[in-house]
C-alpha positions, 0 to 999 in steps of 0.5 A: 696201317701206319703212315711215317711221315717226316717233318721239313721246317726251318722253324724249331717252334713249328717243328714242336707244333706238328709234333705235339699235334701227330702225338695225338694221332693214331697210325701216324709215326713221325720218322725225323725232321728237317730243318734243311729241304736240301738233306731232305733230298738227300734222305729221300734217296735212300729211305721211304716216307709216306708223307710229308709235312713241308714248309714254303720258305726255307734257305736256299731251297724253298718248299716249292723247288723241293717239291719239284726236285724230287721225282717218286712224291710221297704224299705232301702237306704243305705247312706255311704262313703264306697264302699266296702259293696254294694255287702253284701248290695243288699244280704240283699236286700237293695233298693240302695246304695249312696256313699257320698258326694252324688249329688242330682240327684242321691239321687232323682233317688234312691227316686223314685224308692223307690216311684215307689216300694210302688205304687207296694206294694199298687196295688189292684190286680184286682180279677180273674173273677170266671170261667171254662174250657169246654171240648167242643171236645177231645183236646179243652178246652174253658175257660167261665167266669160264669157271661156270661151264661145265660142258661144250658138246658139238652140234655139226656147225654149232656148239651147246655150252652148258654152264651151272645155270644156263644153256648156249647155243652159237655158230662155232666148230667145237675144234675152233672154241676149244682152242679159244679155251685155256687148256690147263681148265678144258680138256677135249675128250671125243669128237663131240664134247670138250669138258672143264677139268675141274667139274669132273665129279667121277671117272668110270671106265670111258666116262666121266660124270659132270653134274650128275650126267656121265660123257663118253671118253672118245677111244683117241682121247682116253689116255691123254684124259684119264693122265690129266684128271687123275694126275 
């Protein structure tokens, strides 16, 4: 992962400082630098950066009205001699605040926090597994994850769920929870069971087989099943 990043100051011997340190890094790849904040904007409205090395006092826009001038922020390190504005800085949300002549080993913290942020901004989050919650007595609520059931098999007012592991019984009409269920993973194949397409291990005749145990296709579903699995 690389950060390019741009350099805004109005000080050529500043400029050569942050050069000279980043050429020391590694996955920080300096694009251009700056003298003026008022072409950074400009810059901005057409090219992307990571981050930002940014002075404070510069003519006729300053660090600090640059900063609030721009509305997607990349990242931004301000780099000045003042101390005066880190408050109004970190208001603005400003990632960290050099005071110059600034050592290397400050600059290299800031760096790396700025490298630590954009592995968090590029994390894939990983998707919640589609689910939900059983009443399976008056209190308890029992999350299950849909790609663990394998059978619902109706009981007159009640419904078993049987998942890889575990057996559930509720107060539901089999009709009213296969709806409930997305129909691309769960098929209903007679009066009394509904099954997990993907958990089919085999189909003979009017059955098929789930962990070992075979289940009657009703006469009514057989057609419709037997499109779905085999399709």
């Amino acid at each position: 992962m690389n950060l390019n990043c741009i350099i805004v100051d109005d000080e050529p011997l500043a400029v050569q400082v942050i050069k000279n340190y980043l050429a020391q890094i590694k996955n920080v790849h300096l694009v251009t630098s700056f003298n003026s904040a008022i072409d950074t904007v400009d810059y901005l409205r057409d090219h992307k950066v990571d981050l930002i090395f940014l002075d404070i006092n510069m003519p006729i826009l300053d660090g600090m009205n640059f900063i609030k001038s721009i509305d997607q922020k990349p990242m931004i390190i301000i780099t000045t001699a003042y101390t005066e504005y880190a408050v109004e800085s970190y208001k603005l949300e400003v990632l960290d605040y050099l005071v110059k002549p600034i050592p290397f080993p400050r600059f290299l913290q800031a760096v790396n926090k700025a490298l630590d942020h954009q592995k968090i901004l590029n994390r894939v989050p990983i998707p919640e597994k589609e689910h939900l919650f059983l009443k399976i007595d008056n209190k308890r609520m029992k999350k299950v994850f849909l790609d663990d059931i394998l059978v619902i098999e109706s009981l007159k007012d009640y419904i078993k769920i049987k998942t890889s592991s575990e057996r559930y019984i509720i107060h539901q009409t089999l009709s009213s929870f296969t709806d409930s269920l997305p129909a691309h993973k769960f098929i209903r194949i007679h009066r009394s069971y509904t099954i997990a397409i993907d958990k089919v291990e085999a189909l003979e005749g009017n059955t098929v087989e789930i962990k070992g145990t075979k289940y009657t296709i009703g006469r009514s579903y057989i057609e419709e099943v037997k499109g779905i699995i085999l399709q």
